[in-house]
N, CA, C and O atoms as CSV, one atom per row, in Angstrom:
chain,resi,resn,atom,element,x,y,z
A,1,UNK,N,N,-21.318,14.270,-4.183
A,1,UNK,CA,C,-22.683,14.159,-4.652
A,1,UNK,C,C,-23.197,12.728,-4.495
A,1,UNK,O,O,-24.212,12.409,-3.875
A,2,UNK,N,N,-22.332,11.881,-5.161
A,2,UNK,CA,C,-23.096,10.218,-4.733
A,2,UNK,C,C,-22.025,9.733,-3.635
A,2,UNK,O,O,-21.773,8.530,-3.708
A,3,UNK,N,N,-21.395,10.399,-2.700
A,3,UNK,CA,C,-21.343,9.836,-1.322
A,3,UNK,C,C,-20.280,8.851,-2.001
A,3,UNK,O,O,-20.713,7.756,-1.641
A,4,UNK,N,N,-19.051,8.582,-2.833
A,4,UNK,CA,C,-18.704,7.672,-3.164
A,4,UNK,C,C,-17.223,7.894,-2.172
A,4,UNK,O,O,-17.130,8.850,-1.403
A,5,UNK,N,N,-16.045,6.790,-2.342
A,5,UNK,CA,C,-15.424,6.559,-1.197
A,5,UNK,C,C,-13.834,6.189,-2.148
A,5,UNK,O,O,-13.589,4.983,-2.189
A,6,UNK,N,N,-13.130,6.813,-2.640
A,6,UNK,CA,C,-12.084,5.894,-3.648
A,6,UNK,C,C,-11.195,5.195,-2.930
A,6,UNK,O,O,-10.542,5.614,-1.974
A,7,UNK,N,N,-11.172,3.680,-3.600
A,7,UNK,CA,C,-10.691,2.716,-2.676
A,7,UNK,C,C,-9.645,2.061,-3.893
A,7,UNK,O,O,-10.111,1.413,-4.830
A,8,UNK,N,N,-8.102,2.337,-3.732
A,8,UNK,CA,C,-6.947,1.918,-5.041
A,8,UNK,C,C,-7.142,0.334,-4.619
A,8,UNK,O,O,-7.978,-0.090,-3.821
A,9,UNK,N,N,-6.167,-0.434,-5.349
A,9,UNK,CA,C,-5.803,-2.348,-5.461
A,9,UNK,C,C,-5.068,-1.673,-6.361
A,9,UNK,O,O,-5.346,-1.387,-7.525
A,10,UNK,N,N,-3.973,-1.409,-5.637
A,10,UNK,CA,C,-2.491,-1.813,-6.358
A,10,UNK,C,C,-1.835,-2.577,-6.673
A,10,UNK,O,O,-0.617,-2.402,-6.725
A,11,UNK,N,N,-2.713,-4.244,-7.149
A,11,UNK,CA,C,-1.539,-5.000,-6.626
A,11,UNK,C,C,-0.231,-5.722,-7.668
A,11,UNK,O,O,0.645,-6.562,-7.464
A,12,UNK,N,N,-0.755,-4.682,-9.147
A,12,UNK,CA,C,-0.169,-5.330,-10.711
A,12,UNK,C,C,0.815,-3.427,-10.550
A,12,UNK,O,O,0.572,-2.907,-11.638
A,13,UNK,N,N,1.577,-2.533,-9.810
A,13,UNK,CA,C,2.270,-1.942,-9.889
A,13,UNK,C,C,3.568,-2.077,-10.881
A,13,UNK,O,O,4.427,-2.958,-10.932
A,14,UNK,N,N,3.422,-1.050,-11.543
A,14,UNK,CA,C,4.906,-1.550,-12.447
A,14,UNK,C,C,4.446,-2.475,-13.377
A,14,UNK,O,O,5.107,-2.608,-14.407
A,15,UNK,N,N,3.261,-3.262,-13.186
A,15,UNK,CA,C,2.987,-4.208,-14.560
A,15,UNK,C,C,2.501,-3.471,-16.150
A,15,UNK,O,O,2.766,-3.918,-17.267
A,16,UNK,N,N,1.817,-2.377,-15.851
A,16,UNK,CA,C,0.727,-1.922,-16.808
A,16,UNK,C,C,1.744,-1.181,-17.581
A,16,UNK,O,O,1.477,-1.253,-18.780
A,17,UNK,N,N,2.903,-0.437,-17.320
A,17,UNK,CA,C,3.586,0.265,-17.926
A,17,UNK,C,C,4.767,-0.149,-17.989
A,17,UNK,O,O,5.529,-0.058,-18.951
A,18,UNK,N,N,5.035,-0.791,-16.590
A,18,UNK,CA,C,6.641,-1.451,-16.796
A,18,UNK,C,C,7.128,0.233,-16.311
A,18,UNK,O,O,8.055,0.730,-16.950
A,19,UNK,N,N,6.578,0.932,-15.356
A,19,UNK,CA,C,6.886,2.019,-14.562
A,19,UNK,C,C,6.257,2.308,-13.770
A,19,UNK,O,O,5.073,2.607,-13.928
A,20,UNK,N,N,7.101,2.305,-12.233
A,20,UNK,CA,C,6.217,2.225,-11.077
A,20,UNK,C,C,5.467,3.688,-10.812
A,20,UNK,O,O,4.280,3.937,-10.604
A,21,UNK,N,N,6.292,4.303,-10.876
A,21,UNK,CA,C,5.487,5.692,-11.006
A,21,UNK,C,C,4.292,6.152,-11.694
A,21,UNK,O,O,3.203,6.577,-11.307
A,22,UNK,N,N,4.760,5.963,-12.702
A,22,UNK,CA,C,3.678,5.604,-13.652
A,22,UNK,C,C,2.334,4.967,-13.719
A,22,UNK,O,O,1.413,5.261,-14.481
A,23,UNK,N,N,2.367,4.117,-12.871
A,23,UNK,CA,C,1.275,3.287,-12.447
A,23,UNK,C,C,0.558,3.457,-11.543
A,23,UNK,O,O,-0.577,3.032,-11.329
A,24,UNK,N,N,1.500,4.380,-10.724
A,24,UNK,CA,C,0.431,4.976,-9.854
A,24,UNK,C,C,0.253,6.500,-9.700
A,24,UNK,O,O,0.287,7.199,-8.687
A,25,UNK,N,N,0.023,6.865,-11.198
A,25,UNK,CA,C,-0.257,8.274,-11.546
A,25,UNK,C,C,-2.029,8.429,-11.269
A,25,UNK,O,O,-2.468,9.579,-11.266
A,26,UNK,N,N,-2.799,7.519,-11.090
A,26,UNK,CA,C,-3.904,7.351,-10.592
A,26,UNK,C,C,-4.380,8.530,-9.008
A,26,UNK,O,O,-5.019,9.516,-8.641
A,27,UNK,N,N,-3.225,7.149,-8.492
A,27,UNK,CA,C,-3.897,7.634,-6.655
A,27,UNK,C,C,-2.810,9.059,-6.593
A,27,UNK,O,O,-3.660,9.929,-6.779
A,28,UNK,N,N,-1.894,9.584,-6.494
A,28,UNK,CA,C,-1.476,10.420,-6.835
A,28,UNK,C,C,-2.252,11.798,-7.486
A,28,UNK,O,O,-2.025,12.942,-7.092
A,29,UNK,N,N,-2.994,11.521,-8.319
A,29,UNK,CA,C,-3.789,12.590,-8.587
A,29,UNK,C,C,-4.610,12.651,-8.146
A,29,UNK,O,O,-4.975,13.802,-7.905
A,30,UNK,N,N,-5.561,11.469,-7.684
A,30,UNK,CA,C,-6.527,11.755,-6.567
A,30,UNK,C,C,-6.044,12.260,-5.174
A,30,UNK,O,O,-7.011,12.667,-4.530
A,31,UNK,N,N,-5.067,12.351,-4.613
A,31,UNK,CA,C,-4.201,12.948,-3.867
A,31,UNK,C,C,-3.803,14.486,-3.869
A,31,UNK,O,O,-3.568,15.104,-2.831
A,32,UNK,N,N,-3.758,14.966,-4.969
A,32,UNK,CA,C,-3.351,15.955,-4.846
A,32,UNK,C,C,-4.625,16.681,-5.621
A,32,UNK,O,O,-4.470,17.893,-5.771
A,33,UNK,N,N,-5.529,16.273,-5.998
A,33,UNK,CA,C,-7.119,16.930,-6.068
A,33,UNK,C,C,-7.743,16.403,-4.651
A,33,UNK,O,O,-8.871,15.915,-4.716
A,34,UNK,N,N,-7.040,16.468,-3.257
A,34,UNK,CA,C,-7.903,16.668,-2.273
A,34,UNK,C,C,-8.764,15.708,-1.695
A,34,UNK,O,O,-9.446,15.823,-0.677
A,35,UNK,N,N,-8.639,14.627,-2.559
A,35,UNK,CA,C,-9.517,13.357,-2.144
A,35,UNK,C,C,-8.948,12.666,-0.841
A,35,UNK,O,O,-7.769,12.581,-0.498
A,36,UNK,N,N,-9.900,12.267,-0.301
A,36,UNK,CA,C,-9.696,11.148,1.096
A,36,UNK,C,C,-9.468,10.149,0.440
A,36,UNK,O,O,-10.178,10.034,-0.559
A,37,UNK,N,N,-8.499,9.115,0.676
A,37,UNK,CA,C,-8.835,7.786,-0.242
A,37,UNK,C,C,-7.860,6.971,0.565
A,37,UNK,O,O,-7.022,7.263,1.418
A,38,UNK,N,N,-8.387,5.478,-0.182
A,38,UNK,CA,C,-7.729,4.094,0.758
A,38,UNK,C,C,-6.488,3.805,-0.477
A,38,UNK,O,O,-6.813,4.202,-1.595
A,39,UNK,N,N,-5.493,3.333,-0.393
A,39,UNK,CA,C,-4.556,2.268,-1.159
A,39,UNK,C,C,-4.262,1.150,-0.798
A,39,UNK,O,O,-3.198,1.042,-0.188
A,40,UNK,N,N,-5.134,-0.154,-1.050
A,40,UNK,CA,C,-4.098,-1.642,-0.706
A,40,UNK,C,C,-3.005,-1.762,-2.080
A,40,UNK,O,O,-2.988,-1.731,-3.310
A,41,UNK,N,N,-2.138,-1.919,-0.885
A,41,UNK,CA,C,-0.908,-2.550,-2.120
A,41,UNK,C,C,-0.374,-3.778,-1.777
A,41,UNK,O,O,-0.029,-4.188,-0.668
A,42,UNK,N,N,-0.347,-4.303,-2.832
A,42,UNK,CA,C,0.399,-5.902,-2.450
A,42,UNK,C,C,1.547,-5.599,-3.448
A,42,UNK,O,O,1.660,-4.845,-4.414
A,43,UNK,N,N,2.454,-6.605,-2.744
A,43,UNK,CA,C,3.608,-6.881,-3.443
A,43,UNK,C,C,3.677,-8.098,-3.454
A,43,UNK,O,O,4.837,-8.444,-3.675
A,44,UNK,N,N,2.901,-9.050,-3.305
A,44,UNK,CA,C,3.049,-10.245,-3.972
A,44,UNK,C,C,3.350,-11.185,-5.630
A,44,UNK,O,O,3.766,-12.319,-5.866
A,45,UNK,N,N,2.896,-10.036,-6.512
A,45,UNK,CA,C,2.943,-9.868,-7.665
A,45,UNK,C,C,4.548,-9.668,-8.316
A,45,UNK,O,O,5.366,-10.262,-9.018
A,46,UNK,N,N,4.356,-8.315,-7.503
A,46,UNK,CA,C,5.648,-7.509,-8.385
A,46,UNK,C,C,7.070,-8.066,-7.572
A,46,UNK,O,O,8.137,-8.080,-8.185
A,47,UNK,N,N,7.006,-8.405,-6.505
A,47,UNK,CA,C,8.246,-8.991,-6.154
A,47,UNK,C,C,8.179,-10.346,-6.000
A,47,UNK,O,O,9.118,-10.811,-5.354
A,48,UNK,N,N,7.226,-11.257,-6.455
A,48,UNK,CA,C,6.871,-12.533,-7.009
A,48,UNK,C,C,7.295,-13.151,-5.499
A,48,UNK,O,O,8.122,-14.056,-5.385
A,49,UNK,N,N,6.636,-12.558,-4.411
A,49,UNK,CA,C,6.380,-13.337,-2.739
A,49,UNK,C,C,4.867,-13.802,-2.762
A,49,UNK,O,O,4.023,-13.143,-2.154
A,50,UNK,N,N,4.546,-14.895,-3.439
A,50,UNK,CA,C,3.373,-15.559,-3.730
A,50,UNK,C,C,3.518,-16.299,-1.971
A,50,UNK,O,O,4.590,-16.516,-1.406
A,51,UNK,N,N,2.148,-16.569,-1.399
A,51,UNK,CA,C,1.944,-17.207,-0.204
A,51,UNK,C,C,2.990,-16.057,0.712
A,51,UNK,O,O,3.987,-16.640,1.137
A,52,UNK,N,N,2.955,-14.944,0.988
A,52,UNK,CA,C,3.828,-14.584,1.661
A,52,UNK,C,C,2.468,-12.905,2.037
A,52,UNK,O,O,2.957,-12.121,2.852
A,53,UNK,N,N,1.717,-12.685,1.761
A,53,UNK,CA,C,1.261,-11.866,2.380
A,53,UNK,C,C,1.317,-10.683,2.671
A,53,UNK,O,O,0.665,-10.073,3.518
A,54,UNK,N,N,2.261,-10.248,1.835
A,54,UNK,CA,C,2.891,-8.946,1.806
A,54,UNK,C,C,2.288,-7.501,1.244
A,54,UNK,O,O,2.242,-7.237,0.043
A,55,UNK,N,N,1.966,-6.866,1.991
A,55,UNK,CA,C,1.525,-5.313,1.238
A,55,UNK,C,C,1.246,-4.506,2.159
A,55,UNK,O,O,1.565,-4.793,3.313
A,56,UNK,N,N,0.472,-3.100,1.815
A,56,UNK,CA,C,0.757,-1.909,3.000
A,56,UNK,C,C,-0.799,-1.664,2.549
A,56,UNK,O,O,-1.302,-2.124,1.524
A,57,UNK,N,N,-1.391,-0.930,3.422
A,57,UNK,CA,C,-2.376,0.100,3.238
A,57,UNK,C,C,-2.442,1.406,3.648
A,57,UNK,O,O,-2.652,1.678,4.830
A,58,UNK,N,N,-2.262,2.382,2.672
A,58,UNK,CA,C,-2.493,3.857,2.862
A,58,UNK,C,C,-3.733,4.320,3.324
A,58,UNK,O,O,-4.704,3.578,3.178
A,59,UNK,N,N,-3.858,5.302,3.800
A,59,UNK,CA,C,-5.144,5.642,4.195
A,59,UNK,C,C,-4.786,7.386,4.155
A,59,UNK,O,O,-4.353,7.919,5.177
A,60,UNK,N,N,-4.964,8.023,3.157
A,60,UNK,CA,C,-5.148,9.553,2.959
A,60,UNK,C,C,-6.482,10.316,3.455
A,60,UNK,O,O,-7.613,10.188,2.987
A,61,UNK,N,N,-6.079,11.109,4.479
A,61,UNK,CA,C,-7.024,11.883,5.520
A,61,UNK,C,C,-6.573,12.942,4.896
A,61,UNK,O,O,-5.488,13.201,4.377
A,62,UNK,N,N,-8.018,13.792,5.075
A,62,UNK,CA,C,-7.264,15.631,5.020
A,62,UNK,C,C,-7.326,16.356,6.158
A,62,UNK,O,O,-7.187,17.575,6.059
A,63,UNK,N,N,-7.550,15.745,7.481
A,63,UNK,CA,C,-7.353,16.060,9.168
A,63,UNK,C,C,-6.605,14.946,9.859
A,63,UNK,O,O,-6.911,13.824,10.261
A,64,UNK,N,N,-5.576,15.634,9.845
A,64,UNK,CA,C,-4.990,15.042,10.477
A,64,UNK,C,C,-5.150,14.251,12.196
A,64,UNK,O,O,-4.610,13.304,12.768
A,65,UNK,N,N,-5.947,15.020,12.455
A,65,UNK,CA,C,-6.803,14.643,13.914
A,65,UNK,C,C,-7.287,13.160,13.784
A,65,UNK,O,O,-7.665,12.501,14.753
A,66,UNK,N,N,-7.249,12.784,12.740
A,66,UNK,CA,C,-8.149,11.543,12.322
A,66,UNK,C,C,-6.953,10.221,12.415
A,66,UNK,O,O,-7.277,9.036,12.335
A,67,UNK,N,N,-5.971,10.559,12.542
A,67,UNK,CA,C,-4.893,9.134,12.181
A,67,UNK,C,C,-4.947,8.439,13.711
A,67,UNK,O,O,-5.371,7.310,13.959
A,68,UNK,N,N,-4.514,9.217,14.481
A,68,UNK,CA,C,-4.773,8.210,15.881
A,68,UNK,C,C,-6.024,7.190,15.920
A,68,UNK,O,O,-6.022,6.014,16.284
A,69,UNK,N,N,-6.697,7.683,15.618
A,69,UNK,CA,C,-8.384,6.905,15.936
A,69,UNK,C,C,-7.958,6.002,14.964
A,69,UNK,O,O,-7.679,4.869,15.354
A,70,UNK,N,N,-7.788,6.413,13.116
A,70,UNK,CA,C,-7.655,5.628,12.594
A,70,UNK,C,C,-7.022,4.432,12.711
A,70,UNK,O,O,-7.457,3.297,12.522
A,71,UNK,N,N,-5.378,5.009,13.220
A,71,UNK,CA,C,-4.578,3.747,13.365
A,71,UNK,C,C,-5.022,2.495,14.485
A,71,UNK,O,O,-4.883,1.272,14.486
A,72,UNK,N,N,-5.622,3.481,15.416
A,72,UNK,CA,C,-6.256,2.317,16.363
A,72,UNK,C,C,-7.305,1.213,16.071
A,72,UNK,O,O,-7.190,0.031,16.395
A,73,UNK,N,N,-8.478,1.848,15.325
A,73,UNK,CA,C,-9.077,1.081,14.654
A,73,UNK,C,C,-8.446,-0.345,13.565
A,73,UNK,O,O,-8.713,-1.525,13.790
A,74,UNK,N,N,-7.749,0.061,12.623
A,74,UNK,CA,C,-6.946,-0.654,11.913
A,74,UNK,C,C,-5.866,-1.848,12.325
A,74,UNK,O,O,-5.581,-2.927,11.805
A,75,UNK,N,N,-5.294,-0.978,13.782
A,75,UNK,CA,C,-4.824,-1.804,14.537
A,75,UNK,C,C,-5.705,-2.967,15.042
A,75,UNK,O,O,-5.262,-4.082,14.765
A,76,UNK,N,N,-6.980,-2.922,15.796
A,76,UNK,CA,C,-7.927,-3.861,16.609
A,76,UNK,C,C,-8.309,-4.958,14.612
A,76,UNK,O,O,-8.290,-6.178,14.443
A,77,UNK,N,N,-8.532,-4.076,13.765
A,77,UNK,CA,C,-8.556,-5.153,12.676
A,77,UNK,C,C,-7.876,-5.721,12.027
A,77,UNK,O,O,-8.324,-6.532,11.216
A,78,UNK,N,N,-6.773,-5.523,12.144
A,78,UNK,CA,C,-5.341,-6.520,11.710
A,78,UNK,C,C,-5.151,-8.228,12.935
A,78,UNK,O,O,-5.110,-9.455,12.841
A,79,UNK,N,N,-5.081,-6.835,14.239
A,79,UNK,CA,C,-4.954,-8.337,15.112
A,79,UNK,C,C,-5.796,-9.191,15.450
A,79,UNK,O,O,-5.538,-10.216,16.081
A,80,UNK,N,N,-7.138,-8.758,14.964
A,80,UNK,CA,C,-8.452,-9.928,14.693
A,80,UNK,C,C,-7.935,-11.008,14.239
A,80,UNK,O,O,-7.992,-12.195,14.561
A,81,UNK,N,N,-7.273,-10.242,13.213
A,81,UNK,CA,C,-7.110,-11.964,11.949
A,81,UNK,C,C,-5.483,-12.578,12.417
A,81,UNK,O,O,-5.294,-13.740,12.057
A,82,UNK,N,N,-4.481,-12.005,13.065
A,82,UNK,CA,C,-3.314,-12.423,13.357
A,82,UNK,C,C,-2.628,-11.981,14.246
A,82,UNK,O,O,-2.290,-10.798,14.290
A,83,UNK,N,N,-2.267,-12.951,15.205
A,83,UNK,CA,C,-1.397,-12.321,16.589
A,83,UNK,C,C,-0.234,-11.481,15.870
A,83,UNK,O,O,-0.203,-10.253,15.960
A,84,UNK,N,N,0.943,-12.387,14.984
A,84,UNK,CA,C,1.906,-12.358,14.799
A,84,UNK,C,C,1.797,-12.572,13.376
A,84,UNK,O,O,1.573,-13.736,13.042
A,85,UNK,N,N,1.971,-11.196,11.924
A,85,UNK,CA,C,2.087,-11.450,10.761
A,85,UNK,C,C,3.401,-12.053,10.323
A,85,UNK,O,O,4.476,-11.905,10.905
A,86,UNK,N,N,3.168,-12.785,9.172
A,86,UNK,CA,C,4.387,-13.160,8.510
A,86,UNK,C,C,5.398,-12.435,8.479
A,86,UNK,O,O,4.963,-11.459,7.867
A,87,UNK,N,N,6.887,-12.130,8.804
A,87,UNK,CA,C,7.912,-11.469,8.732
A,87,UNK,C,C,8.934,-11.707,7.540
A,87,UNK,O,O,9.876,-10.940,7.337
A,88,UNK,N,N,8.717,-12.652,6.891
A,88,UNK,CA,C,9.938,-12.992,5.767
A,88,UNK,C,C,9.789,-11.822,4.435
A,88,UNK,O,O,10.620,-10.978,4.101
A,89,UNK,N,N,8.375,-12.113,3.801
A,89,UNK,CA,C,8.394,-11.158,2.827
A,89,UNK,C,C,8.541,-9.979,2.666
A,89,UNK,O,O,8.962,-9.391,1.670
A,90,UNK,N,N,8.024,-9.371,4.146
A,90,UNK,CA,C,7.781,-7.826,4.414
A,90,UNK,C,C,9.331,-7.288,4.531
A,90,UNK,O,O,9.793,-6.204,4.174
A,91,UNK,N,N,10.064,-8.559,5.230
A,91,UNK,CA,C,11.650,-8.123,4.790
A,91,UNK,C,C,12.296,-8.122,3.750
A,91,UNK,O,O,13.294,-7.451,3.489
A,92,UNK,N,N,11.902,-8.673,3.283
A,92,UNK,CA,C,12.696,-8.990,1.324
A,92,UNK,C,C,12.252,-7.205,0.923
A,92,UNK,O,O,12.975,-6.216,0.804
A,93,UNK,N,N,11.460,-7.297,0.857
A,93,UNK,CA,C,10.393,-6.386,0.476
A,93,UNK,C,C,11.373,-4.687,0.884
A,93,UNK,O,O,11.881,-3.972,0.021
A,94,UNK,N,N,11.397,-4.402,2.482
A,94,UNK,CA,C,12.057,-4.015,2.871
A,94,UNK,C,C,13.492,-3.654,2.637
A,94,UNK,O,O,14.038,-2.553,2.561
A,95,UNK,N,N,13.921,-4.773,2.552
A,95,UNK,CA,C,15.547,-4.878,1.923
A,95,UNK,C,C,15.406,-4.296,0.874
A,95,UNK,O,O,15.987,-3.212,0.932
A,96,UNK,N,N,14.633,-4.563,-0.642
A,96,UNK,CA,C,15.137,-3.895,-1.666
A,96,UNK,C,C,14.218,-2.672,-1.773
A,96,UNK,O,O,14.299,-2.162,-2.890
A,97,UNK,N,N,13.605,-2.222,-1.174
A,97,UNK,CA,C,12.953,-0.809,-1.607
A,97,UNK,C,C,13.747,-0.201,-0.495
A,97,UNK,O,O,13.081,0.725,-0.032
A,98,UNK,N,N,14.651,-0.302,-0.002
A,98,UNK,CA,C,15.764,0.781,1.522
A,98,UNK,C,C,16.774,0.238,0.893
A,98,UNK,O,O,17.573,-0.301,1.658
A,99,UNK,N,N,17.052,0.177,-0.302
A,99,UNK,CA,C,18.274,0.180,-0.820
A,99,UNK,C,C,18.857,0.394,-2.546
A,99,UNK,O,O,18.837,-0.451,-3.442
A,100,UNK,N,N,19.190,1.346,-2.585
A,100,UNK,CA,C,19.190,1.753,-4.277
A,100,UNK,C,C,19.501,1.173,-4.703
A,100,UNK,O,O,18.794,1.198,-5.710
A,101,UNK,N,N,20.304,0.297,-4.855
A,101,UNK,CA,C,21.217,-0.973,-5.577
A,101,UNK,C,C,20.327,-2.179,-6.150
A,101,UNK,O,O,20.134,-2.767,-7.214
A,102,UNK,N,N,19.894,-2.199,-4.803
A,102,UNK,CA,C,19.049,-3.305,-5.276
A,102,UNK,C,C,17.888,-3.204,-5.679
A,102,UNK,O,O,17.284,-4.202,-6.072
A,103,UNK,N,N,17.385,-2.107,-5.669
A,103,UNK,CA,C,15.908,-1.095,-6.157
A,103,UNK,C,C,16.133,-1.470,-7.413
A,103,UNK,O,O,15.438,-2.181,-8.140
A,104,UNK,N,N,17.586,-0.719,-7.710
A,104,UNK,CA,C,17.036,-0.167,-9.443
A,104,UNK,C,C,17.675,-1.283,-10.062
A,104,UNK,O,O,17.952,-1.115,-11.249
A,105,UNK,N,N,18.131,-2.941,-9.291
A,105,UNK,CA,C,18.522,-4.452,-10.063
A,105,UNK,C,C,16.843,-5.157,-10.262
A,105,UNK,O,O,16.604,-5.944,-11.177
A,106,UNK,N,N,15.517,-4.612,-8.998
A,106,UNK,CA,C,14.304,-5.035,-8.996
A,106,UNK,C,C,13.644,-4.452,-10.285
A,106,UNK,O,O,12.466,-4.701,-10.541
């Protein structure tokens, strides 16, 4: 009806409850009521990689026909702003969420 667009900022995850799940019982339900919607997430916060640049963006389509174009688009606007992103944090980052051990020590 008002044409609106839901756009998450994840970037205090795990802060509000001190449960990650939990915290994002939000986009999740807008998810599964059918909504199109954006998620930036940073992990600069929650894995305390300050100056490091780190986070993902979701992008929930309900046609799938739409991700190629999308990703291409997204692609031409990432490498606007950077040939080559930072690699250190996105690995930390990496390392402990692909590994239970160190997941459930984070």
């Amino acid at each position: 009806e008002r044409k609106l667009f839901p756009f998450f900022d994840s970037a205090y995850q795990g802060f509000a409850s001190g449960d990650l799940d939990r915290d994002a019982w939000a986009v999740r339900y807008f998810v599964k009521r059918g909504f199109e919607l954006v998620c930036a997430q940073s992990y600069a916060k929650n894995f305390g990689l300050y100056n490091e640049r780190v986070g993902n963006l979701a992008v929930v389509v309900s046609d799938a026909s739409l991700v190629a174009a999308l990703k291409s688009q997204l692609t031409w606007i990432v490498r606007g702003m950077y040939s080559n992103p930072p690699a250190h944090g996105a690995r930390v980052v990496a390392t402990v969420l692909g590994d239970k051990q160190l997941f459930d020590l984070w």
